[in-house]
C-alpha positions as CSV (number, residue, x, y, z in Angstrom):
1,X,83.5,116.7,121.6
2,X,85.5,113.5,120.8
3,X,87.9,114.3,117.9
4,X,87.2,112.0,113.9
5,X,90.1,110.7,113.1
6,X,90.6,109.2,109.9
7,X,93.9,107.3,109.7
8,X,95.0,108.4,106.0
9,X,98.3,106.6,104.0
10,X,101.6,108.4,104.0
11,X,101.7,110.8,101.1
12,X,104.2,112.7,99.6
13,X,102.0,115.3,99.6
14,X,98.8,116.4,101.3
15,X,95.7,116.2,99.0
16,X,93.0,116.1,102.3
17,X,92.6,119.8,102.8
18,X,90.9,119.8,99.2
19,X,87.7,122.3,99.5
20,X,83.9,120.6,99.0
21,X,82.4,120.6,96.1
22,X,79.7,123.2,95.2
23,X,76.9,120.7,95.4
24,X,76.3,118.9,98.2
25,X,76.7,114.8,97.8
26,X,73.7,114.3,100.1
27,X,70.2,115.8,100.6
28,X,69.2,115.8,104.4
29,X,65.8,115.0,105.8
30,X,64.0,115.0,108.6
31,X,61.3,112.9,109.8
32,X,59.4,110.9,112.5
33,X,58.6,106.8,112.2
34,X,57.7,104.7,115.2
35,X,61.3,103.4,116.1
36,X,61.5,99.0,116.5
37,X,63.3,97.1,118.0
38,X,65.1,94.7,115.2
39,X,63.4,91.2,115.5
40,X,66.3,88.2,115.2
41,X,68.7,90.0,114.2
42,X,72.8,88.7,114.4
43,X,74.7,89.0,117.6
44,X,77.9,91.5,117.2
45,X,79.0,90.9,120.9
46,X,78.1,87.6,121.6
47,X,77.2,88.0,124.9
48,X,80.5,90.4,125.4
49,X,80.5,92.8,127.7
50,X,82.0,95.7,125.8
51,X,83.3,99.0,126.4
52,X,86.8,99.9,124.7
53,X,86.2,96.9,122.4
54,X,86.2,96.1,118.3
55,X,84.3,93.6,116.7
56,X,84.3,92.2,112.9
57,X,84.9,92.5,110.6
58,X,81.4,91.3,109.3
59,X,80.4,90.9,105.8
60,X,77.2,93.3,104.2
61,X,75.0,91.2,102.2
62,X,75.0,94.2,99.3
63,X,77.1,96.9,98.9
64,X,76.9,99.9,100.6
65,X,78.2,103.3,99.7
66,X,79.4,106.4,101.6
67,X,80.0,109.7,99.5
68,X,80.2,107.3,96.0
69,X,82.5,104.2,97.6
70,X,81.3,101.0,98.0
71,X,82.2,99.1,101.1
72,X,81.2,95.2,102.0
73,X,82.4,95.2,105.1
74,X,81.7,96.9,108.9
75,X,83.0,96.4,111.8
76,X,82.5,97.7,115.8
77,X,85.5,99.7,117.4
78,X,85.5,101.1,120.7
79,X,82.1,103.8,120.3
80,X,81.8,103.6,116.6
81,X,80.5,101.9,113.6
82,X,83.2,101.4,110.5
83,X,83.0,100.3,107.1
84,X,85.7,98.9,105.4
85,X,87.1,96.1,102.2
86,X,88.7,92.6,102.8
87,X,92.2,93.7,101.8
88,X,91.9,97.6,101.6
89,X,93.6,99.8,104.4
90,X,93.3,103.1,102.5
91,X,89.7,103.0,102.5
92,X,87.3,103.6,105.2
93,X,83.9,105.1,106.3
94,X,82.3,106.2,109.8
95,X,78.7,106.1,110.6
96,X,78.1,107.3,114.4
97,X,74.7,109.2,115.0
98,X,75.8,110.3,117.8
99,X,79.1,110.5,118.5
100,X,79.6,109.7,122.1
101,X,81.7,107.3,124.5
102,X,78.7,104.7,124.8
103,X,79.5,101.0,126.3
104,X,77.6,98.0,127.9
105,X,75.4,98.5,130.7
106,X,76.3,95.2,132.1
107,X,80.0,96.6,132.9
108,X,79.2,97.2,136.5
109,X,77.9,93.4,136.8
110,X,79.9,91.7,134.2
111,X,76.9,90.4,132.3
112,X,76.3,91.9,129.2
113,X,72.7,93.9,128.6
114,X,73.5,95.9,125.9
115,X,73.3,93.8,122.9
116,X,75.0,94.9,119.4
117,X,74.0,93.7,116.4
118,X,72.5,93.6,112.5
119,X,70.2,92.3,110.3
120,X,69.5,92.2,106.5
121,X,65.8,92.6,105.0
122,X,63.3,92.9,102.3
123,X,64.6,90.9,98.7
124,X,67.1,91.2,96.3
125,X,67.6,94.9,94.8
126,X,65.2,96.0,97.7
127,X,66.9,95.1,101.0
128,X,68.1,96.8,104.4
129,X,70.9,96.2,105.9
130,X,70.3,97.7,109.4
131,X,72.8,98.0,112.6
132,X,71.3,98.6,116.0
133,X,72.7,99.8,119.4
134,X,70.3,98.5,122.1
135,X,70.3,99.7,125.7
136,X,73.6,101.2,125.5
137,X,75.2,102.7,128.7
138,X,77.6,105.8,128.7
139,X,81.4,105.8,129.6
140,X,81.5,108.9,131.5
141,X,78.3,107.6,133.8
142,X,80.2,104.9,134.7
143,X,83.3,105.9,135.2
144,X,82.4,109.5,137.5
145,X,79.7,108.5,138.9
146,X,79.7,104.5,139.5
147,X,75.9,103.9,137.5
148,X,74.6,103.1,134.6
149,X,71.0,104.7,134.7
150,X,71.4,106.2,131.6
151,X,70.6,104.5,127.9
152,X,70.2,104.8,124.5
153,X,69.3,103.1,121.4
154,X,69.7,104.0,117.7
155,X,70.0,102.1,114.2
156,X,71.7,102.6,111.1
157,X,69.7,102.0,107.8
158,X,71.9,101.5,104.7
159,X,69.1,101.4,101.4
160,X,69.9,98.7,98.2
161,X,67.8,100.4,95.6
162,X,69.0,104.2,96.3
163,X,72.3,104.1,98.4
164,X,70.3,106.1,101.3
165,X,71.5,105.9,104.8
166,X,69.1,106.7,108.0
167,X,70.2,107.4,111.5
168,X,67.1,106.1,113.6
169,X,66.9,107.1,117.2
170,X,64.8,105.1,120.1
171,X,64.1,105.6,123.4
172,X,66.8,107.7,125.7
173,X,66.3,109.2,129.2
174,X,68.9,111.4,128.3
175,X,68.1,114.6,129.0
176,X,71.2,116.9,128.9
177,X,74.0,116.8,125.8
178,X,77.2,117.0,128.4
179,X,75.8,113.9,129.6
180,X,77.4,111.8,126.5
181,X,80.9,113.2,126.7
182,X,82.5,114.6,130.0
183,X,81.8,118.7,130.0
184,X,80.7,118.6,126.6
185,X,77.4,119.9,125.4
186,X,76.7,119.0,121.6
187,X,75.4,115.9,120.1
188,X,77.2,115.5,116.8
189,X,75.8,113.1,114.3
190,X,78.1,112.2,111.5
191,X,78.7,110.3,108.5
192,X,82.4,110.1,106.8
193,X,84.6,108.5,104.2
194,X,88.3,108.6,103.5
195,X,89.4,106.7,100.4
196,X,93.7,107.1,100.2
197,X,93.7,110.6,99.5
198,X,90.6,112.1,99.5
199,X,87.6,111.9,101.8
200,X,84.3,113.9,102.7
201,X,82.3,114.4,106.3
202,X,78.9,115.5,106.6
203,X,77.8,116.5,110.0
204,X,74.8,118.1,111.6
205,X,74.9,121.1,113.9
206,X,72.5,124.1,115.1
207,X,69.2,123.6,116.9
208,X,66.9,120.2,116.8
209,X,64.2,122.1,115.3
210,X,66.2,124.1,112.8
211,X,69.1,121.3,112.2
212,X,71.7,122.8,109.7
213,X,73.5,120.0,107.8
214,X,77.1,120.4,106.5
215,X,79.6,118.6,104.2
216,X,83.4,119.5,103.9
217,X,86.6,117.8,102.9
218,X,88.5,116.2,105.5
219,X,92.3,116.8,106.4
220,X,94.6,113.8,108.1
221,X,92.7,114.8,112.0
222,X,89.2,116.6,111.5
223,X,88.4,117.7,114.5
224,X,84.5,119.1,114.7
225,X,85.1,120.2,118.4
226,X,82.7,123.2,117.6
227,X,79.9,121.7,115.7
228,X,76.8,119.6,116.9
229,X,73.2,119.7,118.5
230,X,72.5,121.8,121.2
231,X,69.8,119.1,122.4
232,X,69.3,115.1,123.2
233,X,67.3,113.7,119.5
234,X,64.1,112.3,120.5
235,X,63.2,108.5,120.0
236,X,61.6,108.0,116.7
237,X,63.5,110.8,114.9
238,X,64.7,109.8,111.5
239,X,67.8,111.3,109.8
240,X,68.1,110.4,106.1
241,X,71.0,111.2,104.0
242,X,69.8,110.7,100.6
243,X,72.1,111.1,97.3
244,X,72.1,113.8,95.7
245,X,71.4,113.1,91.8
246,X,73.3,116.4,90.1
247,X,76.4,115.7,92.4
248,X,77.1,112.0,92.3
249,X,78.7,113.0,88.7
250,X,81.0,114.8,89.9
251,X,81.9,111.9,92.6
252,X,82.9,109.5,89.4
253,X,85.9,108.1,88.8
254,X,87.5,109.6,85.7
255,X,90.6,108.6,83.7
256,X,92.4,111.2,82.3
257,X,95.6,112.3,80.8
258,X,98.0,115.4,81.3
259,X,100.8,117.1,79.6
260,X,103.0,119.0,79.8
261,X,104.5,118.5,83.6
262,X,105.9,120.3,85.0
263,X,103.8,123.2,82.9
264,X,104.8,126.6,82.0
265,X,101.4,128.5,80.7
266,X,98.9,125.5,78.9
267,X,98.0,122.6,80.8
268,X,96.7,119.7,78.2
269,X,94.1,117.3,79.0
270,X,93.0,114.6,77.2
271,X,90.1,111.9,78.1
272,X,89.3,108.2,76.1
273,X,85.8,109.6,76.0
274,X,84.0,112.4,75.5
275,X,83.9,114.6,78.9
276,X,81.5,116.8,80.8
277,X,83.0,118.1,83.6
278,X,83.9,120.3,86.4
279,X,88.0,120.6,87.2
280,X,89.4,122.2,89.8
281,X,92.8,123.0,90.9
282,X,93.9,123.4,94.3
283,X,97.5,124.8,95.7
284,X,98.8,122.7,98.4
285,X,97.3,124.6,101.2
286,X,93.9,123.5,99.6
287,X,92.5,126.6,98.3
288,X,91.1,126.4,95.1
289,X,93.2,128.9,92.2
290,X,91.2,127.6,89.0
291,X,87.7,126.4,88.3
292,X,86.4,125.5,84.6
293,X,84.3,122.9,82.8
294,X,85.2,120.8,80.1
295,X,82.5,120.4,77.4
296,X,81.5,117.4,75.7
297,X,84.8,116.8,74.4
298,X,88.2,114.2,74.8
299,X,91.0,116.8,74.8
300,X,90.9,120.2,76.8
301,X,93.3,123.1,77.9
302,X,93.7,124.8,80.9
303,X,95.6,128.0,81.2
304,X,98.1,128.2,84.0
305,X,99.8,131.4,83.7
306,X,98.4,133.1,86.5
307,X,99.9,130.6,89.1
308,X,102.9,130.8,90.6
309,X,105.5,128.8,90.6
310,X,105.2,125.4,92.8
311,X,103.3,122.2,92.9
312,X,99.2,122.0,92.6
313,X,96.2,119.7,92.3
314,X,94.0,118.9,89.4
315,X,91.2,117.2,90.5
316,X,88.0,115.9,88.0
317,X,85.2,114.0,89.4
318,X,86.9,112.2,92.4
319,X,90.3,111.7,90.8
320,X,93.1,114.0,91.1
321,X,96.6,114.2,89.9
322,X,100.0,116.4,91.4
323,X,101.5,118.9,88.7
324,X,104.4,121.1,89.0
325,X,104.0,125.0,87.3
326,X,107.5,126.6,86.4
């Protein structure tokens, strides 16, 4: 199964293995809707025929988020849909329902039949922003065996009013999972951010009628070689990542102070407003060490004495900071 890289900035120290949270950002659904073809939508390839291509970066019309960032930007890069910000390398996002080495049909003939593009809908505080993949060919078809018989078609919803994302699948004479990957034999939707040093991936695996869905922390090269469907999705199946309500809190930003550091027993915290969170503190091979909550309160104390001696990671909401304990 082709390997998600995320391309994270040069650190002193690694802060990606971080464990997930105990509540999931996302709730998962299934469903069925009649998939459609978008109507007018914006060319992405022009009339390109693509295959190891990029294309964008194209502005949203609305913010979109990912895991509690907000991106206003995608872009199209060799198999994959990206989300970034004008002027921001350390943050990214990928949204691939499939994750497979797709290209143009048209390759074989040089004339491109496999349109890319987008389309925003619906008004103000209400819209869609929707990406579709029409008629796309796979790699390894072409390549081993000289055709391009086989196609697929899928869209990506991102939701104004409730941040939601959908993976919408169409019409596929696929049949068999190795078919989108050379001797591979999983179908591997997934949806991922990476902001500097931090970043979540959720990804779907087990059967199509039981799927199992999954979030973790990512490290510098997450490789999900093991994870995925055992079976082709079926046109008109609708996957819908919706947010969570009792975890985006713990996704916020929060601005916070400590002392002493480098620490010998008490840690001190102390906030501009009143606080209720969840902190965490992680070694450097990510494994969590402490876990407490922090009450309704702008000052709070942590008791380090059972660590040993070396460097750590506080982390509260989606902010984290390095300490050292003597």
């Amino acid at each position: 199964m082709k390997k998600i890289t995320f391309l994270l900035s040069t650190l002193s120290v690694s802060l990606t293995s971080i464990a997930q949270q105990s509540e999931n950002y996302y709730n998962f659904t299934q469903s069925t809707s009649t998939y459609a073809d978008l109507v007018t939508p914006t060319s992405i390839n022009n009339g390109t025929v693509w295959q190891y291509d990029g294309f964008g970066p194209f502005n949203i019309a609305f913010p979109v988020e990912v895991f509690g960032v907000e991106f206003n930007q995608f872009y199209f890069d060799d198999d994959t849909f990206y989300l970034g910000n004008e002027g921001s390398e350390d943050m990214m996002a990928v949204v691939d329902p499939l994750t497979a080495y797709i290209c143009d049909r048209g390759l074989i003939d040089d004339t491109s039949i496999s349109p890319l593009s987008y389309k925003t809908e619906g008004t103000i505080g209400s819209r869609i922003f929707k990406i579709e993949v029409k008629n796309a060919g796979l790699e390894d078809e072409e390549f081993f065996d000289g055709t391009t018989n086989l196609f697929l078609n899928y869209q990506i919803w991102f939701y104004e009013n409730d941040k939601s994302i959908e993976y919408r699948y169409g019409a596929t004479n696929i049949t068999e999972t190795n078919k989108l990957e050379y001797m591979e034999d999983l179908w591997l939707p997934v949806l991922a951010m990476q902001n500097n040093a931090s970043g979540n991936v959720a990804y779907l695996d087990g059967n199509l009628t039981e799927v199992n869905y999954n979030e973790e922390a990512i490290n510098e090269e997450t490789d999900l070689e093991s994870f995925g469907l055992n079976g082709v999705v079926t046109a008109n199946t609708v996957y819908r990542f919706s947010q969570n309500p009792l975890s985006i809190k713990d996704m916020e930003k929060v601005s916070f102070s400590m002392f002493p550091n480098p620490v010998n027993s008490v840690l001190n915290l102390t906030f501009t407003d009143p606080m209720t969170k969840t902190y965490h503190i992680y070694d450097m091979a990510g494994r969590l060490v402490i876990k407490g909550n922090v009450n309704n309160t702008q000052s709070a104390e942590i008791n380090t004495s059972s660590l040993k001696e070396g460097s750590y990671i506080l982390r509260i909401g989606s902010s984290t900071k390095k300490f050292i304990k003597k």
